[in-house]
C-alpha positions, -999 to +999 in steps of 0.1 A: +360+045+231+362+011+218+364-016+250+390-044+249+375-077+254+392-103+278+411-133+269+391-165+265+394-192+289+408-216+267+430-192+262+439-177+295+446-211+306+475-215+286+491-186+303+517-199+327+515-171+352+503-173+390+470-169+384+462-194+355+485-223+377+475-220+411+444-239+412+428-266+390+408-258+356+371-264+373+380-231+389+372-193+387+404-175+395+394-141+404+423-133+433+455-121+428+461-087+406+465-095+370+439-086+341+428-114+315+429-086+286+460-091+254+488-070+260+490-034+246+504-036+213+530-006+217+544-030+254+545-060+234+565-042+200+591-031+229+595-068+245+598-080+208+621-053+198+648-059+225+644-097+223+649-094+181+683-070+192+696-096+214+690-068+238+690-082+270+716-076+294+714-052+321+700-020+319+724+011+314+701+030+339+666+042+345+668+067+320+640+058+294+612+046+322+625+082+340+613+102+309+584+080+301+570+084+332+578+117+338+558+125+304+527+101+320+529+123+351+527+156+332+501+148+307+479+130+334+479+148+366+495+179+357+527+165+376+557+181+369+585+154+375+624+160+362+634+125+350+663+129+371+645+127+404+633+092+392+650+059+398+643+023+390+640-011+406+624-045+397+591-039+417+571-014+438+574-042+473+612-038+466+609-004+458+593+003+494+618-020+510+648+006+499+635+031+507+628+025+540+660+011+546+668+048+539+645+066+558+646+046+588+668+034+615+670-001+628+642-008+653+619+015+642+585+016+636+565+016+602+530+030+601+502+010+577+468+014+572+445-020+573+428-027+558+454-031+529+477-047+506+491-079+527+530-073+520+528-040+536+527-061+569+560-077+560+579-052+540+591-035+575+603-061+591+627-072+555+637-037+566+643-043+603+613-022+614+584-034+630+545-024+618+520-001+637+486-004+627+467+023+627+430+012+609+410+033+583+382+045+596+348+037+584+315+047+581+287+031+563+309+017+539+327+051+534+366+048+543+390+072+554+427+080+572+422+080+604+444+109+609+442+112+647+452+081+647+480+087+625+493+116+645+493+098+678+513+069+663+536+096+646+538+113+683+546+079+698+578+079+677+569+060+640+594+065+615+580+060+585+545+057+569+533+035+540+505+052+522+484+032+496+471+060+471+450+047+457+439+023+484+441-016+477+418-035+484+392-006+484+399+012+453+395+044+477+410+077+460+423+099+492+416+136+489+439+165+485+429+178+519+429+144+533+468+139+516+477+175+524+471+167+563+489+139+566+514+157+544+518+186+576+514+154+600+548+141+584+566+174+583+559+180+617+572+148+632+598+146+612+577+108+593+585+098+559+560+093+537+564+066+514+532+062+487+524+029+470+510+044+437+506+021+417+472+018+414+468+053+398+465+051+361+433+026+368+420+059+381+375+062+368+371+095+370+395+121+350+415+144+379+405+126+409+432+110+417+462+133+432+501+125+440+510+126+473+538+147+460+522+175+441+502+182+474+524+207+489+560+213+501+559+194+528+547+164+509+576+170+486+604+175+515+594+137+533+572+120+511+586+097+482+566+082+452+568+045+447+552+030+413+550+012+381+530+007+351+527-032+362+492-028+371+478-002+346+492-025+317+496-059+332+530-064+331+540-075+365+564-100+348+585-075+335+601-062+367+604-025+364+593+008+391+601+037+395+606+058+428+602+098+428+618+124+450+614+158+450+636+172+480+669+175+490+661+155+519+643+124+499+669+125+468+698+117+489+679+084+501+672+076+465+713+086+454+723+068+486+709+035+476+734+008+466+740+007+429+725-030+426+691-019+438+687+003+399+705-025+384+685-054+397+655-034+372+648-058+342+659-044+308+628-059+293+607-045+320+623-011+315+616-010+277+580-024+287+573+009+312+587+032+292+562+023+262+535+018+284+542+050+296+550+071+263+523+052+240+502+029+260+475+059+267+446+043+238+449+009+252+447+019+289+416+038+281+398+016+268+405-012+291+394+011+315+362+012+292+360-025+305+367-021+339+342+007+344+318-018+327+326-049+347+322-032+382+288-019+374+274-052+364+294-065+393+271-045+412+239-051+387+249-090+395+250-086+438+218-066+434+200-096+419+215-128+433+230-119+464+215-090+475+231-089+512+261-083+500+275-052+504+300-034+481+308-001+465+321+010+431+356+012+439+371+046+425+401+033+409+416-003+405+398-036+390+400-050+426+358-053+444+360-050+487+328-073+493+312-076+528+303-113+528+293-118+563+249-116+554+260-149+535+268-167+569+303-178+559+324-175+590+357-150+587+372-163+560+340-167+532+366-171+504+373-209+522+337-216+512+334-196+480+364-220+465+356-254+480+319-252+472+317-227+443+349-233+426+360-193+429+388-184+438+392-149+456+417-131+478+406-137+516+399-107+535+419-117+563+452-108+546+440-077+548+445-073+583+416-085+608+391-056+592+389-077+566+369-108+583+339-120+566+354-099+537+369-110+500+386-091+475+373-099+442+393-091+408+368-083+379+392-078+352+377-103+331+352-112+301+315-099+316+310-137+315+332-151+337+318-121+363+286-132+360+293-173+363+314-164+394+283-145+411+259-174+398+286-197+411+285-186+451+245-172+448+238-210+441+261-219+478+240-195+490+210-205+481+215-244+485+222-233+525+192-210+526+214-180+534+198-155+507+209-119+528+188-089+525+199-059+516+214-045+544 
């Protein structure tokens, strides 16, 4: 499989999107979620296409991201998925916002697990629930669902749950049994389960990631499926999920949504998913190629220059979870990492307070810019004589 190479600078900088204008042009934005490769060719023929038609009003409904993606699910996980349990809506945060304006009285409470992607701390309360936080457990670097946990809060009265599968920032792929637990946790309290995968086509290893859905019954009768193809093929711009019941129970939240939530879906973004989707499969491999690539010289590059650092190959995602605190930095390292390297990355404090002394790097880039970044905060490090070792 041939990899696709990143962008060049001079070119990247040209792009107008958050990540290319937030900070000046001496700096090495590695933070927010986007990927420095060229589009897939199939994603940009769709754009092109409608924009050529004159095609761009509002979309008739989710129809052609429903069978796109319900083709994806089949030929990737197995996952049988009738187009007409699928709806649409501009993004995966909005997405998660509906539906728990479904599943969830006013008042309620909202279970996350930190540390994890920053809106989930905010999407309850646009909702009109309030969060329970109920930390991964870990050991020796190795992360988990604190299911105990989980249960106690679902005991205690918690409406809803917001499961990252795959989990950002950690790239952690949960396990059937892990999933099937909390899937007879949420059946027997009566919890819906609302799962942020989004994350999933940037999946390493062939078959280990699993839908929260296709777990059992009781996934299907109270879990729902929130995604899009924004992150596998970088087109967060476009504005299109999806969202997937499978139960009586979670299709009348979906069918009981008001009409504008489907039609607020961009018609661009639809035409973008549903080819990402249907024919995107070549390019997505072999960015993947890339990504598999850049986090093993990620790791290759910590060995050697900042050896106290502590990080694992994250299972899916381009996103790094790096332990910072050998390097002497305080709780928010990312603070000193910009001012005095020039790198900008994603403060582990957002991540809920698990995350102190932690950053979130993103390594979709060219192998160069990874290895100036590293260079970059080893030579912080070593001008304040705060070499870790390896711990």
């Amino acid at each position: 499989m041939t990899k696709i190479a990143a962008e060049p600078l001079s070119v990247l900088r040209a792009r107008t999107s958050y990540k290319w204008q937030t900070y000046p042009a001496d700096v090495l934005p590695l933070f927010v979620a986007e990927m420095d490769y060229p589009l897939a060719g199939p994603v940009q023929q769709a754009i092109i296409d409608r924009v050529l038609a004159s095609d761009t009003g509002y979309i008739a409904g989710p129809r052609p991201v429903a069978e796109a993606f319900a083709g994806f699910a089949g030929r990737t996980w197995s996952w049988a998925v009738d187009p007409e349990d699928v709806r649409s809506t501009t993004d995966v945060s909005v997405a998660i916002v509906e539906c728990l304006r479904q599943a969830v009285p006013m008042d309620s409470t909202v279970v996350i697990t930190p540390p994890v992607y920053p809106p989930f701390f905010e999407l309850p309360l646009e909702a009109d629930a309030a969060v329970v936080e109920v930390p991964l457990l870990s050991d020796g670097g190795n992360w988990a669902l604190d299911l105990a946990g989980i249960e106690r809060a679902f005991a205690l009265g918690a409406d809803a749950m917001l499961l990252c599968n795959p989990h950002n920032p950690l790239g952690l792929v949960h396990s059937v049994e892990t999933l099937r637990a909390l899937a007879d946790l949420s059946a027997k309290y009566g919890v819906t389960v609302i799962s942020d995968e989004i994350h999933a086509p940037l999946t390493y290893e062939p078959g280990a990631f699993t839908p929260y859905l296709t777990v059992s019954q009781n996934a299907r009768g109270y879990g729902i499926c929130v995604s899009a193809a924004s992150k596998g093929w970088n087109i967060a711009g476009t504005k299109c999920a999806v969202m997937v019941a499978q139960s009586d129970r979670t299709r009348l939240m979906l069918s009981s949504m008001p009409e504008e939530v489907s039609a607020r879906t961009s018609i661009l973004g639809l035409h973008a998913a549903a080819a990402a989707y249907t024919d995107g499969g070549p390019w997505l491999a072999s960015v993947l190629e890339s990504l598999a690539a850049n986090r093993r010289l990620l790791g290759e590059l910590l060995a050697e220059h900042l050896p106290g650092v502590r990080y694992r190959l994250p299972a899916a995602s381009y996103l790094a979870w790096l332990d910072l605190r050998a390097l002497g930095w305080g709780d928010d390292p990312a603070a000193t990492a910009l001012e005095q390297a020039r790198v900008a990355l994603e403060p582990g404090l957002r991540f809920g307070p698990q995350g102190a002394g932690c950053v979130r790097l993103n390594f979709a880039c060219s192998p160069e810019v990874l290895t100036e970044a590293v260079e970059r905060l080893a030579a912080v490090a070593g001008r304040a004589g705060q070499r870790g070792t390896l711990g």
